[in-house]
C-alpha positions in Angstrom: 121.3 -22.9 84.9 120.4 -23.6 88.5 122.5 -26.8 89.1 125.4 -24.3 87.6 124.3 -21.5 90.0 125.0 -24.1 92.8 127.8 -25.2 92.1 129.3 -21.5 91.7 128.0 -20.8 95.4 129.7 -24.4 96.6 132.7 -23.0 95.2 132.8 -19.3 96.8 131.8 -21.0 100.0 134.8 -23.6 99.6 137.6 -21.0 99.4 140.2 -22.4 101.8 140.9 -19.7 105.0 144.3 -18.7 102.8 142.6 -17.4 99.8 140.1 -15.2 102.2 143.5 -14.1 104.0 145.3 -13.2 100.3 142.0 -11.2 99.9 141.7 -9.6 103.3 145.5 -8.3 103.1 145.3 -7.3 99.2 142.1 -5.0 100.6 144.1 -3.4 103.7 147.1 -3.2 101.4 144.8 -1.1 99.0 143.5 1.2 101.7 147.0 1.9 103.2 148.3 3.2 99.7 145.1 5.0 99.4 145.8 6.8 103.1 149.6 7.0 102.3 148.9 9.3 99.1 145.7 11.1 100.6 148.4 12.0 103.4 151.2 13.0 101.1 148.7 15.3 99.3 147.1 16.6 102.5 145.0 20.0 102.4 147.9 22.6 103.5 146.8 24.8 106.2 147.9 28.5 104.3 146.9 30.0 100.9 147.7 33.1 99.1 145.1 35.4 97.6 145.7 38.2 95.2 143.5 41.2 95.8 143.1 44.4 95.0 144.7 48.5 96.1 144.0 49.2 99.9 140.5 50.7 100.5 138.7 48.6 97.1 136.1 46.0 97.5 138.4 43.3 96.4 140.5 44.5 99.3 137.7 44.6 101.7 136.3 41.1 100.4 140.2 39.7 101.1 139.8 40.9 104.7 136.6 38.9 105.1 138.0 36.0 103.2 141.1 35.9 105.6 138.6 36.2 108.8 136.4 33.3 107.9 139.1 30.3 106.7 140.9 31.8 110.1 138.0 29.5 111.9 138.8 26.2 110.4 143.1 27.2 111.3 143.8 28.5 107.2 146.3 31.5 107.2 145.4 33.3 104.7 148.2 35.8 102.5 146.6 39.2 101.4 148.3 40.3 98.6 147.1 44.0 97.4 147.1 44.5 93.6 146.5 47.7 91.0 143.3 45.8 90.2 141.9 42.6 88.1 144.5 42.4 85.6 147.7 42.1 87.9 145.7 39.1 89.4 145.3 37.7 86.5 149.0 38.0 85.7 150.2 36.8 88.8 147.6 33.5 88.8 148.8 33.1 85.4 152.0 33.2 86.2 153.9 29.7 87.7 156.8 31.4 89.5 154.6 33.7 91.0 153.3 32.0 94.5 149.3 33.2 94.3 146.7 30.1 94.3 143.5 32.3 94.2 142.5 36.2 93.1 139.0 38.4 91.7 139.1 38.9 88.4 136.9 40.8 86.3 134.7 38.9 83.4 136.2 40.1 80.2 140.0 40.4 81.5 141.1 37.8 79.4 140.4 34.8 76.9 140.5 31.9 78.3 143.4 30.4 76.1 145.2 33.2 77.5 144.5 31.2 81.4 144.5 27.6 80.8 145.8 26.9 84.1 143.0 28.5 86.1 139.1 27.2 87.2 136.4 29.7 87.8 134.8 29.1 91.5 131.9 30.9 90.3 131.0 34.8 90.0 130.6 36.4 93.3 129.1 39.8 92.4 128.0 42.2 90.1 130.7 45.1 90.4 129.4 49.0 88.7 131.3 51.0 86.9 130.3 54.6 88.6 131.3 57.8 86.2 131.3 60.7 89.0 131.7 64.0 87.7 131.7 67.6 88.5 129.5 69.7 86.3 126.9 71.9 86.2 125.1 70.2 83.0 124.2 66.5 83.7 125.9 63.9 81.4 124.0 60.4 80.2 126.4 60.1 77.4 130.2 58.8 77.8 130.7 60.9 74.7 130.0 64.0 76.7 133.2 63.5 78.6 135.1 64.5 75.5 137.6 67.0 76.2 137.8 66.1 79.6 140.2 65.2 82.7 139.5 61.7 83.8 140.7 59.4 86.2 140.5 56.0 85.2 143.0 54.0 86.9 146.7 52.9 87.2 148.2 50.5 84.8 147.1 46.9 85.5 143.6 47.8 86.7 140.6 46.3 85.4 138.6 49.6 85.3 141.4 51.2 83.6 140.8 48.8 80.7 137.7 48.6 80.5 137.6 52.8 80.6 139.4 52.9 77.8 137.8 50.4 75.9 134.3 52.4 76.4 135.7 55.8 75.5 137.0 54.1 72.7 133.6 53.2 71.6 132.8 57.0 72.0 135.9 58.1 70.4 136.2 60.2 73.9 140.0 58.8 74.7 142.4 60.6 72.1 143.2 64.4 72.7 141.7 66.6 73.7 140.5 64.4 76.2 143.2 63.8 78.8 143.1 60.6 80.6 145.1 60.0 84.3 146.5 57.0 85.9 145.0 58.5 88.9 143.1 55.8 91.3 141.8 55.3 95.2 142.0 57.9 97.7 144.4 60.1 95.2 141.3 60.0 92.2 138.5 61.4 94.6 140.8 64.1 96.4 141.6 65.5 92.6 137.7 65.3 91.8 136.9 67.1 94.5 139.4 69.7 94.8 138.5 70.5 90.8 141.8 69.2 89.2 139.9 66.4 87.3 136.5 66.6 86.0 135.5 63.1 86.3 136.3 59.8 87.9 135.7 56.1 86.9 135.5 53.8 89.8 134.9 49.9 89.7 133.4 49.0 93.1 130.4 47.7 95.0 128.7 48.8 98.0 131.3 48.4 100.3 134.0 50.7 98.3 134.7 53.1 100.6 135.7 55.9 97.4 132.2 55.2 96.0 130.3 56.3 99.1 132.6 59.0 99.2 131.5 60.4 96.2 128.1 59.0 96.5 127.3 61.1 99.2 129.0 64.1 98.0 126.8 66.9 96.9 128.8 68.6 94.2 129.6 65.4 92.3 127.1 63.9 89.9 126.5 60.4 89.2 126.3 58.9 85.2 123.2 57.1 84.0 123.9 55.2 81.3 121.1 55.7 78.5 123.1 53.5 76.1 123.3 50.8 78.7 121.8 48.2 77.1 123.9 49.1 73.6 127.3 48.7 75.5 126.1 45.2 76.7 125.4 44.0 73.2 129.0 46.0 72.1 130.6 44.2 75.4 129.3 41.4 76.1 131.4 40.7 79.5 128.9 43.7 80.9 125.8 44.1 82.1 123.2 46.4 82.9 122.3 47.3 86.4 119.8 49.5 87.9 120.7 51.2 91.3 117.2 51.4 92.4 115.5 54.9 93.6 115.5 55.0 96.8 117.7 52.0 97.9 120.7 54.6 99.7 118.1 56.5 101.3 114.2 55.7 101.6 113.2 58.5 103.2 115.1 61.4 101.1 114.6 59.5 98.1 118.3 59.0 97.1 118.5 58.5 94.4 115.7 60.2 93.4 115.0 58.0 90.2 116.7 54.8 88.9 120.2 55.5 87.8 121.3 52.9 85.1 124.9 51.7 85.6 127.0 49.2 83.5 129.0 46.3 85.7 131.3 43.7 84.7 130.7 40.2 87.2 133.8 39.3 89.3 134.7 36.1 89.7 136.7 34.2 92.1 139.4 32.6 90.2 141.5 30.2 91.8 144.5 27.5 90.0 143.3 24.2 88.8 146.1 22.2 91.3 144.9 23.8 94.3 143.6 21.5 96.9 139.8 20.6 96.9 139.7 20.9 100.7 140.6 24.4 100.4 138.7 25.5 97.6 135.4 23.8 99.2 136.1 25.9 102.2 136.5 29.0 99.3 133.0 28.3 98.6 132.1 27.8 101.9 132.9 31.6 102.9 131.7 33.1 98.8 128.4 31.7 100.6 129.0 33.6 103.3 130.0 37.1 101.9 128.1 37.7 98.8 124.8 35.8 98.8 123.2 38.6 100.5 121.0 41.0 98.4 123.2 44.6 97.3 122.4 48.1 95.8 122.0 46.1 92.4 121.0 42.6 92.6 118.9 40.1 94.6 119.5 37.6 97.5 120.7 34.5 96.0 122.0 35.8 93.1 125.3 35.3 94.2 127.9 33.5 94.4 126.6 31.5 91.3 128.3 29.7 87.8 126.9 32.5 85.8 128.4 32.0 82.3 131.8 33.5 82.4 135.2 33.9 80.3 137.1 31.1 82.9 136.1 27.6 83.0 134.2 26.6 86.0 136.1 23.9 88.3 134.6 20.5 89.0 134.7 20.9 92.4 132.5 24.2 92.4 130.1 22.5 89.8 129.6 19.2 92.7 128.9 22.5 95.2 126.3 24.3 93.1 124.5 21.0 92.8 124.8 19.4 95.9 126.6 21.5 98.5 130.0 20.9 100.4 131.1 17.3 101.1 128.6 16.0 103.9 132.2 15.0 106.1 132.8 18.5 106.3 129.5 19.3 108.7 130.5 16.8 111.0 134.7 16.1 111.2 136.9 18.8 111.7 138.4 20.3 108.4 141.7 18.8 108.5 140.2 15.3 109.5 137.5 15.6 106.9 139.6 16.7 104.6 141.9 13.8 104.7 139.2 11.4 104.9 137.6 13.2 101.8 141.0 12.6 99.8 141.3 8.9 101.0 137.8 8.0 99.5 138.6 9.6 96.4 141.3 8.2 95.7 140.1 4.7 97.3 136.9 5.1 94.7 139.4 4.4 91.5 141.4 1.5 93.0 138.1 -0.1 93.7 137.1 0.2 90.3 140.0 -1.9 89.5 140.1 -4.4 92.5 136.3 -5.4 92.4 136.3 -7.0 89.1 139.7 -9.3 90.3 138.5 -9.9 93.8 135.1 -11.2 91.3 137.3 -13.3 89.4 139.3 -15.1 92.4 136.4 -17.9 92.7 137.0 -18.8 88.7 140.9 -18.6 89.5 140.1 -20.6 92.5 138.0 -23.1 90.3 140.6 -23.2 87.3 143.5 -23.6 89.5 141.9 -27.1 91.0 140.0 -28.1 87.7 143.3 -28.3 85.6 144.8 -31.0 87.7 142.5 -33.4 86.5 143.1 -32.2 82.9 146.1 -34.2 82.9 144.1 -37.3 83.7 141.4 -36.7 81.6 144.2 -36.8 78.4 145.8 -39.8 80.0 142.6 -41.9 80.3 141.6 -40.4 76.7 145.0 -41.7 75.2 144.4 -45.1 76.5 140.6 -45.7 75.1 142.0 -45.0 71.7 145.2 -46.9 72.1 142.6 -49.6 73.1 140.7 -49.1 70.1 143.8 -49.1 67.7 145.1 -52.2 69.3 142.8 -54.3 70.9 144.8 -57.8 71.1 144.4 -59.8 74.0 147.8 -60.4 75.1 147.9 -56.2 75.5 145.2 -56.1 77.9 146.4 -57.1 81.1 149.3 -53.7 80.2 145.9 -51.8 79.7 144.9 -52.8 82.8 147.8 -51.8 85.0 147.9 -48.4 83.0 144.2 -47.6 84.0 145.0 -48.8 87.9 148.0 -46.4 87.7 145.5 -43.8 86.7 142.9 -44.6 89.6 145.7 -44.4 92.0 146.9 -41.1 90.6 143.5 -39.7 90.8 143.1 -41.1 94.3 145.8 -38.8 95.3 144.5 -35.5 93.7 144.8 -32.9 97.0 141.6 -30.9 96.3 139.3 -29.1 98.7 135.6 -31.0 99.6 133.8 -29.0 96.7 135.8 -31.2 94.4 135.0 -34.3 95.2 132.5 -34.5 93.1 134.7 -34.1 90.1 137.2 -36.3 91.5 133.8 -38.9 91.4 133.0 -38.3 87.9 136.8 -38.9 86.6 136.7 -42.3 88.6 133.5 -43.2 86.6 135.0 -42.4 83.7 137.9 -44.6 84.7 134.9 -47.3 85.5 133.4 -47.0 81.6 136.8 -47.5 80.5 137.8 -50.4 82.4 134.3 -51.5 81.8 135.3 -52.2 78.1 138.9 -53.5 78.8 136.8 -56.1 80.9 133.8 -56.8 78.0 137.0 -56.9 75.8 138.8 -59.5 77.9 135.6 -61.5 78.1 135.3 -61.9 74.7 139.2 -63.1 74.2 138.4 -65.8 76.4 135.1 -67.0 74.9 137.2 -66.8 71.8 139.8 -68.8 72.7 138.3 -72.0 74.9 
């Protein structure tokens, strides 16, 4: 095993300064194809983002979105939407030039969105019932009868409304429900031409602290909260804590129960890792702080959710951004990023042949004295099938023309020593054309 061992490391030391060459340039040609398709498929430096009607938090979260990737050069495209199921359609659809939108948990199966990866849920979002009544509702079923606002067509609250009444059997006449939402929604509320308004919106909804702070309009408290979760089981059950609008006047005065749906930041599974790392980067930014109803950290986070989560978010939950990214600028990073992935694959590919050049190497200089080998066989048997005297002196000058042949063998030093052991085999078989000579002549005196 050892003597083998040696003579393996006398044979990767004897490669000749042409095959290190072949191997240099086959490495640098690797690496430029690597840079040439990391460059071709280079991070672009715009992105659209579907979002939400002017005034909602998934307009308000676009805004911040668009500031942030402004830092690293990204021009981001706001897009306003009725809501969380016109940014599913558009994501969904190809023609329709949109690489990332919020969606709402529960907006759609995921069969029905094959083509889109989850970055990861970003908040809890309420769905506040505000009403105008002198009796205080805890029940969606006391709506009945009622005026209520739930949304324009393609708006995830609007869907979700309907789906709850349904439960309650609240959303067929008498009850009338309007396509009212925003700004439009509160004025009617207030002014007394609706009775009740369902919002979907965090903390920064500028309509919820409308209401919120409005002291004819009641908030709901779900009773049934937990019920709808197990009926639903894209929401959730939230506490807006007592207290947490206003210590000091106690506002609320006691814990209101809410049902939210978790919004998630969806984005197309072809869209570039650079930019959805720098995606993360600002969900970090915007939503892990602590809101009205859930804790710091909580978010942004791969809570279980109707989309797949994407690779690239699972590698950030784990281990954070690429480490290139605290220290290059984006677009170099970026770039670089690419090249090693795709650099990683290739390698897998080219490290087991540049392992298998010394035995190429080896073979290639072994099998010229193969030839020999058969030649020097041929005559020992031809010997032994015919070993008359007056055909020795033609073995003879066969077996010099093989030691000349041999002689002139163009092999590298490390082969010398197999060059040695075919001349000693030429030796043993000349030895016994000699012994057999010997004996014809003591034979014959």
């Amino acid at each position: 095993m050892v003597q083998k061992t040696k003579i393996r490391c006398r044979i990767i030391s004897s490669i000749s300064n042409y095959g290190l060459l072949v191997i240099l340039v086959s490495v640098l040609f690797v690496a430029l194809i690597s840079i040439i398709i990391a460059y071709h498929f280079k991070a672009p430096d715009n992105l659209i983002m579907t979002t939400g009607f002017e005034g909602g938090s998934y307009a308000i979260y676009g805004e911040r979105y668009r500031q942030i990737l402004a830092r690293e050069k990204i021009h981001l495209k706001l897009l306003p939407s009725s809501g969380s199921v016109e940014n599913l359609k558009r994501l969904n659809d190809k023609s329709y030039r949109v690489d990332a939108g919020f969606v709402q948990d529960g907006t759609s199966s995921p069969s029905e969105a094959n083509n889109l990866v989850s970055l990861g849920a970003i908040n809890y979002a309420p769905l506040w019932v505000f009403y105008r009544s002198q009796e205080t509702f805890n029940y969606l079923s006391e709506l009945k009868g009622k005026r209520i606002a739930i949304g324009p067509e393609g708006s995830g609250v609007r869907k979700l409304a309907i789906d709850l009444l349904k439960l309650n059997n609240s959303a067929a006449p008498p009850t009338v429900l309007l396509d009212l939402s925003g700004a439009a929604a509160n004025k009617a509320l207030l002014e007394g031409t609706v009775d009740a308004v369902m919002i979907i919106g965090t903390e920064d909804n500028a309509l919820v602290k409308e209401l919120l702070y409005t002291p004819k309009v009641k908030l709901m408290s779900f009773r049934q909260a937990e019920a709808y979760t197990r009926l639903i089981p894209a929401l959730s059950h939230v506490v807006l804590p007592q207290g947490v609008l206003d210590v000091s006047n106690k506002m609320p005065s006691q814990d209101v129960h809410l049902l939210a749906v978790t919004t998630s930041l969806i984005v197309r599974k072809d869209l570039h890792p650079a930019l959805i790392y720098l995606l993360l980067d600002a969900a970090v930014e915007i939503h892990s702080n602590a809101g009205w109803v859930n804790k710091k950290g909580e978010f942004p986070s791969l809570k279980e959710m109707s989309f797949p989560s994407s690779n690239y978010a699972e590698r950030f939950y784990k281990s954070g951004r690429p480490f290139l990214l605290d220290y290059l600028p984006f677009g170099i990073a970026a770039f670089v990023d690419r090249t090693i992935l795709i650099m990683i694959p290739v390698a897998i590919i080219l490290i087991p042949l540049i392992r298998s050049i010394p035995w190429l190497y080896s073979w290639r200089h072994r099998r010229k004295f193969h030839k020999w080998y058969r030649e020097l066989k041929n005559l020992e048997l031809e010997v032994m099938e015919s070993p008359e005297p007056e055909d020795i002196s033609g073995y003879h000058e066969k077996i010099d023309r093989i030691e000349t042949s041999i002689n002139r063998i163009p092999v590298p030093l490390a082969f010398f020593d197999e060059v040695y052991r075919l001349q000693e085999h030429v030796n043993l078989v000349r030895g016994k054309l000699i012994r057999l000579s010997n004996q014809s002549k003591e034979g014959n005196p």
